[in-house]
C-alpha positions in Angstrom: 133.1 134.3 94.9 131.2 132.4 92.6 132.9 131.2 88.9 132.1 133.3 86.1 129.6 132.3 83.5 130.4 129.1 81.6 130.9 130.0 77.7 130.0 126.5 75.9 127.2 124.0 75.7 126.5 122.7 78.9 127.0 118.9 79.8 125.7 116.4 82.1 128.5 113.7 80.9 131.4 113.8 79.0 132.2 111.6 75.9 135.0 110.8 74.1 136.4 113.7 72.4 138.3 116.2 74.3 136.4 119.4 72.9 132.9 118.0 74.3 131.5 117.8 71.0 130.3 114.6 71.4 129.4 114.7 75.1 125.5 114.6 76.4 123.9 118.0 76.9 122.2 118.5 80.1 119.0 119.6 78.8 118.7 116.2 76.7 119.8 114.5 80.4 117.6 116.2 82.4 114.3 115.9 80.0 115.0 112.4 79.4 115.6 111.3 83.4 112.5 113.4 84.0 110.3 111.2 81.3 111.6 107.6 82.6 110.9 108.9 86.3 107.6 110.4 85.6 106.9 107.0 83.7 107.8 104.5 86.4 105.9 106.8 88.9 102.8 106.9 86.7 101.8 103.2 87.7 101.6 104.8 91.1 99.9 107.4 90.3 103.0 109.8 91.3 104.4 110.8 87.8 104.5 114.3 87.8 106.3 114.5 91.4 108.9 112.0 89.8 108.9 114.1 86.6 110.3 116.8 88.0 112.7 115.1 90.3 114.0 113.9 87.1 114.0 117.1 85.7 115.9 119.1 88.6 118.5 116.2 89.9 121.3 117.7 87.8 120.4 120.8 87.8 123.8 122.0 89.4 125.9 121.1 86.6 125.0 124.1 84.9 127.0 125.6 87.2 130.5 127.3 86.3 132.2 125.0 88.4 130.4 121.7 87.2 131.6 122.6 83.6 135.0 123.7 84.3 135.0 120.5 86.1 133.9 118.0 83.2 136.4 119.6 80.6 139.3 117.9 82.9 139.6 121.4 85.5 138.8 121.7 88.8 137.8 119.2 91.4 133.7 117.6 91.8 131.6 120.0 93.1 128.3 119.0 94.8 126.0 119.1 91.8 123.2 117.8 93.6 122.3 120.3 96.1 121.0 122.7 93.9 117.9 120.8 92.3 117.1 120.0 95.8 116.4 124.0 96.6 114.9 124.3 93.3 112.3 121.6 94.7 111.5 123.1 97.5 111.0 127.0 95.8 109.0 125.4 93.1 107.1 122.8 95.1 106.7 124.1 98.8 108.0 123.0 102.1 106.4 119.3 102.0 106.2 118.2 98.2 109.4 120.2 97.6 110.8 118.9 100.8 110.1 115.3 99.9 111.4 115.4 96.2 114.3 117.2 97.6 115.5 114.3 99.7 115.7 112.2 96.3 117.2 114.8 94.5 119.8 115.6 96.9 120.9 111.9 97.7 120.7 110.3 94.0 124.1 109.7 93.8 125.3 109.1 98.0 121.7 107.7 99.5 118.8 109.3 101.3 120.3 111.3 104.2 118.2 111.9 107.8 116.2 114.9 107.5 117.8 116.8 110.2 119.8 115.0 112.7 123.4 114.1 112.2 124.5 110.8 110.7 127.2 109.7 108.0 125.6 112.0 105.6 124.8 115.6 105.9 121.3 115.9 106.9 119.1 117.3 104.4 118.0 120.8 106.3 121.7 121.4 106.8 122.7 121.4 102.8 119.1 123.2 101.9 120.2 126.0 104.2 123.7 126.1 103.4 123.2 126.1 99.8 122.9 129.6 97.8 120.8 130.0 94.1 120.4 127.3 92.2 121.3 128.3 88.5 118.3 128.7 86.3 116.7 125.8 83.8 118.6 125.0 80.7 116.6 125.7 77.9 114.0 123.1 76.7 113.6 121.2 80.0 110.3 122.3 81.5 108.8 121.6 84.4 105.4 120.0 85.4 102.7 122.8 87.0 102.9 123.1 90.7 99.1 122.5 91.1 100.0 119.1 89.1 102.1 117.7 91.4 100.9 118.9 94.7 98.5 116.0 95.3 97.4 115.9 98.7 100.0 114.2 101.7 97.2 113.5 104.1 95.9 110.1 102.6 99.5 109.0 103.8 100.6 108.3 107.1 103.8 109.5 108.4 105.3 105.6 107.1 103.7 105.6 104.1 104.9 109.7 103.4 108.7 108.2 104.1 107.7 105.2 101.9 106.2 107.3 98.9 109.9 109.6 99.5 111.8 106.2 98.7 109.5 104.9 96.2 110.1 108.5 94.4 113.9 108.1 94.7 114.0 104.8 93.3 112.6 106.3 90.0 114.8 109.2 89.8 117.9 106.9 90.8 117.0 104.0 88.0 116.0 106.9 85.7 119.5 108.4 86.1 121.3 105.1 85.8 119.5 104.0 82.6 119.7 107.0 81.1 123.7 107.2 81.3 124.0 103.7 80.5 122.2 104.2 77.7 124.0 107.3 76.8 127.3 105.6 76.9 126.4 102.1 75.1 125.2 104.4 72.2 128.9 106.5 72.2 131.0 103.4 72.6 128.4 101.1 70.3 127.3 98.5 72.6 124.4 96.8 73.4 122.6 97.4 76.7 121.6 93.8 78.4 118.1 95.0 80.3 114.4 93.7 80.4 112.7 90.5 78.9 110.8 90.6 76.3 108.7 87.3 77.2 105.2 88.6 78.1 103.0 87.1 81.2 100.5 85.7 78.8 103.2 83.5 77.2 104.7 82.6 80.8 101.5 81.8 82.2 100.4 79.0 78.9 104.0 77.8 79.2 103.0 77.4 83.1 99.7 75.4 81.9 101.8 73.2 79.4 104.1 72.4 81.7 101.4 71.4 84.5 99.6 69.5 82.3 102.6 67.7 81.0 103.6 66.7 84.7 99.9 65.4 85.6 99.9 63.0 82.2 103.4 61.6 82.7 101.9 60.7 86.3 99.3 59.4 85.3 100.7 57.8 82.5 103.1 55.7 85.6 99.9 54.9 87.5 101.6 57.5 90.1 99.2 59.8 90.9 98.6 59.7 94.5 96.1 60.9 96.9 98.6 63.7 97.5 98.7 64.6 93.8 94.6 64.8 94.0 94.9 67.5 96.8 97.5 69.6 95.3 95.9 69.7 91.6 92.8 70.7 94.0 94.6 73.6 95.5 96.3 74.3 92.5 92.5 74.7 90.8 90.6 76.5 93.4 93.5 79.2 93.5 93.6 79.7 90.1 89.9 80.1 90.5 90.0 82.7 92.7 92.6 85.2 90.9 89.9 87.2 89.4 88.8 88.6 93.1 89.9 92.3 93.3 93.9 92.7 94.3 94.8 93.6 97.6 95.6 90.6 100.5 95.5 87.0 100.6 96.8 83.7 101.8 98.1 80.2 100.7 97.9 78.0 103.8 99.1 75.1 102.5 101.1 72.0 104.3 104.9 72.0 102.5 104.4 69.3 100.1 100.9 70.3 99.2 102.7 72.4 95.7 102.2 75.8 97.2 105.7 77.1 95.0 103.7 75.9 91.1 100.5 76.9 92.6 101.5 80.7 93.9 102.9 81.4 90.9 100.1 80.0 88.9 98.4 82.2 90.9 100.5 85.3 90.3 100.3 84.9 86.5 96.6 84.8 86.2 96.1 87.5 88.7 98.6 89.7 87.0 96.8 89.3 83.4 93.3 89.9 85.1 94.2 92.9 87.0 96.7 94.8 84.5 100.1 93.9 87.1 103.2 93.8 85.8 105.3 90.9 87.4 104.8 88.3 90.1 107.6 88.8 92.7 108.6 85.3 94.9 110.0 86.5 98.1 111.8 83.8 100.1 112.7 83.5 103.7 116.5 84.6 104.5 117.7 81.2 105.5 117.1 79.7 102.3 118.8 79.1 99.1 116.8 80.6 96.5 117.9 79.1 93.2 116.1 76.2 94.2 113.2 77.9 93.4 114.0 79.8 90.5 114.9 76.3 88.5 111.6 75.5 89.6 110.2 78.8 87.6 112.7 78.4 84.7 111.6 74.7 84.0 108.4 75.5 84.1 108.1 78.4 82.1 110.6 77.3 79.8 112.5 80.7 79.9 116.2 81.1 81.9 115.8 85.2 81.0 112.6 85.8 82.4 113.4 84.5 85.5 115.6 87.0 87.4 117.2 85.1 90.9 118.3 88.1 93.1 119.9 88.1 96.3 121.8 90.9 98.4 125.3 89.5 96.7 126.2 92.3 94.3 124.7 95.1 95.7 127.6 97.6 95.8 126.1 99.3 98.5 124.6 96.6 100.6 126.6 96.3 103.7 127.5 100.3 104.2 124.5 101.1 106.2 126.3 98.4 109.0 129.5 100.6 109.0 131.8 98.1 107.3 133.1 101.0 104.7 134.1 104.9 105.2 131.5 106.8 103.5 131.9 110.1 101.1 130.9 113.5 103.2 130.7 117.3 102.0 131.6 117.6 98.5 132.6 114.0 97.3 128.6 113.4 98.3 128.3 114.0 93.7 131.6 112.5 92.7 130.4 110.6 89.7 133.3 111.2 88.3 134.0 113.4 84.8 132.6 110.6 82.3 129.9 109.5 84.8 130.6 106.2 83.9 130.9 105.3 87.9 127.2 105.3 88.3 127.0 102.9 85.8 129.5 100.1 86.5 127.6 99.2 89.9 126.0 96.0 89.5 122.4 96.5 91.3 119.4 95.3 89.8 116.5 96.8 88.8 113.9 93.9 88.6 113.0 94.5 85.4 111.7 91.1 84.5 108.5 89.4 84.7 109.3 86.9 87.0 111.8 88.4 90.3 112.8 85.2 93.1 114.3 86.9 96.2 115.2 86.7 99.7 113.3 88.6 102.9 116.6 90.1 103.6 116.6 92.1 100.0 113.2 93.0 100.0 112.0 94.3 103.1 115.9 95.6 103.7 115.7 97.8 100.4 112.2 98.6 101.4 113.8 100.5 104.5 117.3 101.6 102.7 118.4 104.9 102.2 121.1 103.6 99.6 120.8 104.4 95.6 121.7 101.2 94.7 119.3 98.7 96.8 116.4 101.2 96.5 116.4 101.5 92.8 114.2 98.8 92.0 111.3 99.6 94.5 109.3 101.5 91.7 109.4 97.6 90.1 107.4 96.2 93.2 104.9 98.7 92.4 101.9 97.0 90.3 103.2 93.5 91.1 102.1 90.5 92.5 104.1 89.9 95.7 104.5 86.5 97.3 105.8 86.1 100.5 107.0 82.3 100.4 106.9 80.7 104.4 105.8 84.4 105.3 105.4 82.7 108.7 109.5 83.6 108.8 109.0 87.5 109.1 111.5 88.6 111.5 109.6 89.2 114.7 112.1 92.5 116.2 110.6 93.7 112.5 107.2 92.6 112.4 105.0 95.5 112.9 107.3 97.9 110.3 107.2 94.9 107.4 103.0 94.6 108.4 103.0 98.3 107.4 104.9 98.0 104.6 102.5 95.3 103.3 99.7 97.2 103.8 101.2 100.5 102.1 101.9 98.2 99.0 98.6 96.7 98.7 97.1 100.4 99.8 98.8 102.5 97.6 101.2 101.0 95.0 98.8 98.3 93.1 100.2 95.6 94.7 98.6 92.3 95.6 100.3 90.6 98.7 100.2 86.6 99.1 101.0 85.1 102.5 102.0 82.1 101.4 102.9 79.5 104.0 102.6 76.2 105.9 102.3 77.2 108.8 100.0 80.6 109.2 101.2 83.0 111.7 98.8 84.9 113.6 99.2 88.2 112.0 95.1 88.8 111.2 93.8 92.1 113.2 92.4 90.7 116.1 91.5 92.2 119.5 94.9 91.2 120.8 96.6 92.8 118.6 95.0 95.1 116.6 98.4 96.4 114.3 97.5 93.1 112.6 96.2 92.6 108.5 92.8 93.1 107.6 90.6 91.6 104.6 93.3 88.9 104.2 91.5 86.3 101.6 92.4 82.6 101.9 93.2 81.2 98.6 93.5 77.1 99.7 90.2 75.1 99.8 89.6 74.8 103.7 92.9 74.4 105.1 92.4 72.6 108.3 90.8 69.5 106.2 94.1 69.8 103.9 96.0 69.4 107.3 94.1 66.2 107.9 94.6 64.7 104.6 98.7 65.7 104.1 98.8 64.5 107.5 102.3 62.2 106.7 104.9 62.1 109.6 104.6 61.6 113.7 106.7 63.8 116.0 109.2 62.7 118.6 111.0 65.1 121.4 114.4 63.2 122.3 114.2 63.3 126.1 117.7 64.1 126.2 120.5 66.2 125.0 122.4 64.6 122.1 126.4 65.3 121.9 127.5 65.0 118.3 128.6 61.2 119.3 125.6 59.8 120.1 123.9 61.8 117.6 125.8 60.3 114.9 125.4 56.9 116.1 121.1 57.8 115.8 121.8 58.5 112.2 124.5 55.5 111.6 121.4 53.5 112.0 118.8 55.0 109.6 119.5 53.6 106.0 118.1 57.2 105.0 117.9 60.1 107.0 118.4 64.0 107.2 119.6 65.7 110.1 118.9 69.6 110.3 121.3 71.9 113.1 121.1 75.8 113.6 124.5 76.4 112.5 127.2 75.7 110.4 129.9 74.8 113.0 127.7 72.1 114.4 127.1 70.9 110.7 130.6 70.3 109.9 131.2 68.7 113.5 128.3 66.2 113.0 129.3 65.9 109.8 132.7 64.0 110.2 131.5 62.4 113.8 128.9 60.7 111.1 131.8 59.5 108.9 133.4 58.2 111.6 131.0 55.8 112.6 130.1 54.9 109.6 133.4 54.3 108.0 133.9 54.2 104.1 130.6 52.0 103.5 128.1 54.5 104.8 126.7 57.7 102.2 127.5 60.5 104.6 126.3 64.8 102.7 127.0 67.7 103.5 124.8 70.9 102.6 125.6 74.2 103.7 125.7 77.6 102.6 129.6 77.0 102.1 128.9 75.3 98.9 128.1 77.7 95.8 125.0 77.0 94.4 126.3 75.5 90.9 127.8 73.1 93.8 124.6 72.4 95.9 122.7 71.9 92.7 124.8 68.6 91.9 124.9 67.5 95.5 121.3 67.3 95.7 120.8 65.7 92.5 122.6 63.3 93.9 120.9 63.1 97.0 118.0 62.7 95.2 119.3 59.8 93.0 120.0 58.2 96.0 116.6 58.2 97.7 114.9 57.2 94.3 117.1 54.2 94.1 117.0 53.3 97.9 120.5 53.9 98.8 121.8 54.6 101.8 122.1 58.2 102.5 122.6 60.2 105.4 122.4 63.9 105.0 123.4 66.8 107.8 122.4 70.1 106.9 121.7 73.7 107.6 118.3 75.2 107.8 118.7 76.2 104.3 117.2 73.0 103.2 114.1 73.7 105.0 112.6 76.0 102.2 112.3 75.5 98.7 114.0 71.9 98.7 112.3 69.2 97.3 113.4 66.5 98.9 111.4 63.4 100.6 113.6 61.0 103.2 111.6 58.7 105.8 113.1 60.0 108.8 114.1 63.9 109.9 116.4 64.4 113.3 115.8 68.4 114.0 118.1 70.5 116.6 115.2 72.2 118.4 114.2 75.9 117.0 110.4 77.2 116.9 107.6 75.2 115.9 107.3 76.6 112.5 111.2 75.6 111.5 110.2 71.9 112.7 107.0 71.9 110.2 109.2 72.7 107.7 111.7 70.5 108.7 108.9 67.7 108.8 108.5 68.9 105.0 111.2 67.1 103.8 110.0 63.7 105.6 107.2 62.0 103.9 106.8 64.3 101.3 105.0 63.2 98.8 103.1 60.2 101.3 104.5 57.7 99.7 105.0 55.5 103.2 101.5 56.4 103.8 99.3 58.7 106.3 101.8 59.3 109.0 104.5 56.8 108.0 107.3 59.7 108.0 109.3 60.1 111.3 110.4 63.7 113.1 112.8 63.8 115.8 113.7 67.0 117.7 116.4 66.9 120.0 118.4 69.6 122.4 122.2 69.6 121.7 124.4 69.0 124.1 125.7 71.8 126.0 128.7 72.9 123.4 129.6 76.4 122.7 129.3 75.7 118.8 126.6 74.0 118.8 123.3 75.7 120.9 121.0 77.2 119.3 121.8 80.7 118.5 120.8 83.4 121.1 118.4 84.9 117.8 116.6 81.1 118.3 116.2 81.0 122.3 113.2 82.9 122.7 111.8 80.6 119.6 112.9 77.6 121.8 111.6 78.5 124.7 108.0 79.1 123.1 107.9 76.1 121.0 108.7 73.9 123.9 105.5 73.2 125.8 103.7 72.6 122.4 106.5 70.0 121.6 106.2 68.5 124.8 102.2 69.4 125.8 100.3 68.3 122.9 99.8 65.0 120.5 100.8 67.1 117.4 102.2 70.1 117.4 101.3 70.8 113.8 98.3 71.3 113.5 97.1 74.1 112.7 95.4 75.6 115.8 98.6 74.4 117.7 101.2 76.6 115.3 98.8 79.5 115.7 99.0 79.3 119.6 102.4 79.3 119.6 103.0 82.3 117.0 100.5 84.1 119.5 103.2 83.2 122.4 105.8 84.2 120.0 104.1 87.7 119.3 102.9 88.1 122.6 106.4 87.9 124.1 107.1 90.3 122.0 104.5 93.0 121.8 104.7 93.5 125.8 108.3 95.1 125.1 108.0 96.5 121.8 110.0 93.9 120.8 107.5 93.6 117.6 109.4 96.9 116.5 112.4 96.9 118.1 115.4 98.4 115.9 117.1 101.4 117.4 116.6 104.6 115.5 118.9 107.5 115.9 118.8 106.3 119.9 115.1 105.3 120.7 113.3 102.4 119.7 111.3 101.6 117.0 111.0 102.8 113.3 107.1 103.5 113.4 107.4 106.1 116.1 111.0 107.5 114.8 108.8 108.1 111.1 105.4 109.8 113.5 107.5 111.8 115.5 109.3 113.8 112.5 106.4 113.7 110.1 105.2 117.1 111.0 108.2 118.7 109.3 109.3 115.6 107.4 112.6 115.6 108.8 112.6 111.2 108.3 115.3 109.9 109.5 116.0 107.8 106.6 120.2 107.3 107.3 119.5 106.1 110.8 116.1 103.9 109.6 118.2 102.0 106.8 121.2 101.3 109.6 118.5 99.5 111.9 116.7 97.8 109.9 119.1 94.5 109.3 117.3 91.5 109.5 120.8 89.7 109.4 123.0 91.3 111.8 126.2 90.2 110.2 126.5 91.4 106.7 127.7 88.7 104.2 129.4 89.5 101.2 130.4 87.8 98.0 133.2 85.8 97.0 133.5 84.2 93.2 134.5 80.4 93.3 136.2 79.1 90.3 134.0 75.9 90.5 135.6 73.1 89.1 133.5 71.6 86.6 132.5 74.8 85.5 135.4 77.3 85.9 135.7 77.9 82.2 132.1 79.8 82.8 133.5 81.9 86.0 136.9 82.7 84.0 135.0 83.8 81.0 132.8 86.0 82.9 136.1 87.7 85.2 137.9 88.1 81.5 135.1 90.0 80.1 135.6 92.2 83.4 138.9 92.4 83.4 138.9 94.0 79.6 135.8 95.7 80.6 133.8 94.4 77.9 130.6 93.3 80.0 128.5 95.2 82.0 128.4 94.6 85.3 124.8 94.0 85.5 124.8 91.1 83.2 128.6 89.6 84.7 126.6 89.9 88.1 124.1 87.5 86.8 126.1 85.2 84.9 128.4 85.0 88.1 125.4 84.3 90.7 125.7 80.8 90.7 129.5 80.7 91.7 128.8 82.6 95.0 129.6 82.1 98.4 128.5 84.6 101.2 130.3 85.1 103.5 131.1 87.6 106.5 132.8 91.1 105.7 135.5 90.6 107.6 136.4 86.9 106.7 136.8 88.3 103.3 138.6 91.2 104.0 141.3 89.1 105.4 141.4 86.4 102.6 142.3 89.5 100.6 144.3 91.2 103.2 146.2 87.3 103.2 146.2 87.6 99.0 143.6 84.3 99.0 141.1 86.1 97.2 141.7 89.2 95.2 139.1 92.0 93.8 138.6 92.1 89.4 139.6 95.5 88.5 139.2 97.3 91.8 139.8 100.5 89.8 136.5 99.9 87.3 133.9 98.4 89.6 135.5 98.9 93.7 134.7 95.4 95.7 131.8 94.0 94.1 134.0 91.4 92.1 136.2 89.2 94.6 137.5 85.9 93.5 139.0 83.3 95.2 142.5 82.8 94.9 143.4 80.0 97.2 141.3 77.1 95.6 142.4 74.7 97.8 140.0 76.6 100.7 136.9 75.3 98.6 136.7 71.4 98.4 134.0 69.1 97.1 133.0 68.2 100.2 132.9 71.4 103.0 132.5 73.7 100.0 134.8 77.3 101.3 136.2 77.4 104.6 138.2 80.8 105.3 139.3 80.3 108.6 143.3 79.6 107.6 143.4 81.8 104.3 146.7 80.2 103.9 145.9 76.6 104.0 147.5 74.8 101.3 146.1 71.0 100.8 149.6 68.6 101.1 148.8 67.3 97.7 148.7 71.0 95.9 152.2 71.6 97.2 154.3 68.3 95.5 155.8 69.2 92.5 
């Protein structure tokens, strides 16, 4: 039987006085969520649809229940449900329909439209819900006719794409608006946005360039290699007046493809009335490397935002690692609302965004409120996809489509920027490929020629981590790149063995927080300007976005494009001349810990008569070849799209099959679509020479003076990912512990145990209780 009619003001959120007087009326909620959505949508040309998302999300807590609820009675109610049906009577069974998956999931994620998953599909709780209560007063809505734009210029992807793009505004709108509500109650300030515009970044940019070509000048350094790249630098800053849409940046690593694409990006921006130039790097890489790069250059640490999947709260549910809310507890924002807003997820709302693959094109295929929040941010920007060559092949043809939608639909102008170009062009053989892709580089086979700077080796046979270490031991300089960390650390200490306390033996893994790896490679880089010995073993993380130049590179075998840019830290800069850097690949020996990954084999086994058929396989022409063996291996499977989907494969024909009735499957799409399979999480190190910065951060947490957002960002460069479970059992074990579990759940976990993280290995968790001998003498 329903409640009787509530006698009061209504609410959407509580505030601090017990009679309500000072909480936020629901009509001021509603009207205002409905203006920011309707305003991030316009630049898509999809306000009015997002206006009255933003209008109806709440609509249930005008409901008896709802307000008995906020006083301090009664338990949640879904509050959610009923906008959702409002959309549909209002809007008709497709617009309504696709507002009403939004509406319904802006506090617990995007559910499938009809078939069973975590969430209760969408059909199920439209059907199962009674009347919606009526408007409050005030909050109108935009005309029907307004907002029913035609569906048909979208595909069934881009319809599912256009339904996340829409929640995204409605979820940020929500959040913003309750933020904002309760920093004006409790008198703080709210830490959001840059105020630096592009036309200030971009002639910082040009001061900064110019600044870098005098002082090289001025040393009598300016090499042939400097001549190319202020050539490429020119011609694609000549070319950012062409009309947005696609291009490319094939440029050699070393040629000054990162300065150049953003150079790019700034001037394209300001032409073409974008918004923000968006650096997307490959997953295996450490991306502050490039966004010191950016802050240097433009002179500004705020309008530089360095984003990777570490604090999303939400992240790692769609793999199953957490129990999920059903039924009810779907709205349970709890009475102040203040949940919603102590989750630290970003909303890319600065000029300049540096990410990884694995947080863009995974929140471009979430369901979840938190990681799909900022997509309406992509929208009008400048996109470039650094060593886009790295796309995850069982993903190809869904992140192609996502490309084109972005370019297609959402003012966005893609850069496929890369050193090795993979053969994604439309092309008889393989006609799902891009189209109208521009080059941007001045004829990049003759820039191949003239960077030409190393020769490649194949070791005839497979190295154990002995005799490997005795190939370094005898290079006064050299880097050595593996495919995992196990056979890092194993190398690592065979190398210091044969060596012995004379030799200059690194280590660089994703173990080390990047605070950490930002002094080892300075000095790694002191040592190779000063000719020191210095023999590095790394990761593949060094392989993108790390400037660093040693004469000789040993590479476990992977595909041909990780050797190129393995063969981009050798020679960088030509300074031993054309061809006067030396690659070496070599197999492993046959060691459980130290093959290449099964995700590498099929790369291997491609790469392999290049390496061993042809005079140099990097060339150009070569690379291509081989991405079209890649592909082609691929494509005869459906391997090119091959994430299950609710129990068939692929996500294209999961979206075509259900767009008649736009029952997406958007639970079971965001659960396939992991380009890492096992999902890292975060934990805080309390880094040495800077753990008065860590502890000040955690303090302001603990007292919860600082918003999460802004601790998030502060706290980035203290981070070490890794796996769900590892962490769970340092906390299980009491070596780490979560900071204020009650405020803000797991997104805060800090190390405990220091004596797990040391200069050298950075964290190991294996033994959460390993103590070091000398941290136990009193």
């Amino acid at each position: 039987m329903p409640a009787a009619p509530f006698d009061g003001p209504l609410l959407a959120h509580s505030g601090l006085s017990p009679d309500g007087s000072d909480g936020e009326p629901l009509a001021h909620h509603l009207s205002e969520v409905g203006g920011r959505a309707g305003g991030y949508a316009d630049v898509f040309g999809m306000g009015a649809a997002a206006r009255a998302m933003g209008c109806l999300h709440d609509l249930g807590k005008a409901a008896p229940e709802f307000q008995l609820y906020i006083r301090g009675r009664g338990s949640s109610p879904d509050h959610s449900t009923a906008g959702a049906v409002a959309a549909l009577n209002a809007y008709g069974k497709r617009w309504g329909k696709l507002m009403a998956f939004g509406i319904a999931g802006h506090h617990a994620g995007l559910a499938n439209g009809a078939a069973e998953s975590d969430l209760t599909p969408l059909v199920q709780r439209l059907e199962n819900f009674g009347t919606p209560p009526g408007l409050p007063e005030g909050v109108d809505l935009p005309d029907p006719m307004v907002v029913r734009r035609s569906l048909e210029r979208f595909n069934a992807f881009g319809q599912a794409l256009l339904a996340r793009m829409l929640f995204s505004c409605l979820v940020d709108a929500d959040r913003l608006a309750t933020e904002g509500f309760y920093a004006r109650l409790h008198n703080q300030p709210v830490e959001r946005g840059c105020a630096t515009s592009l036309a200030t970044l971009r002639d910082r940019l040009e001061g900064h360039l110019a600044a870098k070509m005098a002082t090289a000048c001025g040393k009598g350094a300016h090499t042939e290699v400097d001549r190319l790249r202020a050539d490429v630098l020119a011609t694609a800053r000549d070319r950012a007046s062409l009309p947005p849409g696609l291009f490319s940046l094939t440029v050699p690593t070393g040629g000054g493809k990162t300065l150049t694409s953003l150079a790019f990006g700034l001037d394209h921006a300001l032409a073409h009335g974008l918004r923000r130039v968006i650096h997307v790097i490959p997953f295996t890489s450490i991306i502050e490397q490039t966004a010191d790069v950016f802050r240097e250059a433009l002179d500004d640490a705020d309008a530089v935002l360095e984003h990777h999947s570490a604090y999303d709260p939400d992240a790692g549910r769609n793999a199953g690692d957490r129990a999920r809310p059903t039924g009810k507890g779907l709205d349970d924002e709890a009475r102040d609302g203040a949940r919603k807003v102590r989750l630290a997820a970003e909303n890319w709302d600065r000029p300049v965004v540096v990410t990884t693959a694995v947080q863009f094109f995974e929140s471009l295929f979430s369901n979840r409120p938190g990681r799909c929040r900022k997509l309406h941010n992509i929208a009008g920007s400048v996109i470039v996809l650094d060593e886009a060559q790295t796309l995850p092949v069982k993903f190809l043809l869904p992140c192609l489509e996502v490309i084109r939608e972005l370019a297609d639909h959402y003012r966005c102008s893609v850069v496929l920027c890369t050193a090795t170009q993979p053969a994604v062009g439309r092309r008889p053989d393989f006609p799902r490929g891009l189209e109208n892709v521009r080059e941007l580089a001045p004829d990049p086979p003759a820039l191949y020629r003239a960077l030409k700077r190393v020769r490649v080796r194949v070791e005839p046979h497979p190295l154990d981590v002995g005799t490997l270490a005795g190939h370094l031991a005898a290079e006064p300089q050299v880097l050595c790149i593996v495919n995992n960390r196990r056979h890092a650390l194993d190398l690592f200490e065979a190398l210091r063995q044969v060596t012995g306390e004379g030799g200059t033996v690194r280590l660089l893994t994703t173990g080390l927080c990047a605070a950490h790896r930002r002094r080892v490679l300075a000095d790694i880089r002191d040592d190779l300007a000063r000719g020191r010995p210095i023999r590095l073993v790394a990761t593949s993380l060094i392989e993108a976005g790390v400037d660093v130049s040693f004469p000789a590179v040993w590479r476990a075998i992977a595909g041909l494009d990780s050797v190129a840019q393995a063969a981009g830290r050798c020679n960088r800069n030509g300074e031993l001349g054309v061809g006067g850097g030396r690659v070496v690949v070599f197999m492993p020996a046959d060691h459980p810990d130290h093959k290449p990954p099964p995700a590498l084999r099929e790369y291997v086994d491609a790469a392999a008569p290049f390496l061993t058929g042809t005079e140099d396989p990097l060339l150009l022409d070569t690379i291509e070849a081989y991405f079209r063996e890649v592909y082609w291996r691929r494509d005869g499977t459906g391997g090119l799209d091959g994430a299950e989907v609710g129990g068939r494969r692929g996500v294209l024909p999961a979206l075509e099959e259900r767009a008649s009735k736009l029952d997406f499957p958007f639970a079971d799409i965001a659960a396939a679509v992991r380009l890492i399979e096992d999902t890292q999480v975060p934990v805080i190190i309390p880094y040495g020479p800077e753990r008065g910065r860590v502890m000040e951060q955690l303090e302001r947490l603990e007292w919860g003076g600082a918003s999460p957002g802004a601790a998030a960002r502060a706290l980035q460069p203290f981070l070490v990912q890794i796996p769900h479970r590892a962490r769970a059992d340092l906390v299980a074990r009491h070596a780490a512990s979560p900071v204020r579990p009650d405020l803000y759940g797991d997104q805060f976990v800090l190390l405990v145990n220091e004596d797990l993280y040391d200069e050298v290995h950075g964290l190991r968790w294996a033994d959460p209780s390993f103590r070091r001998i000398d941290s136990s003498l009193f």
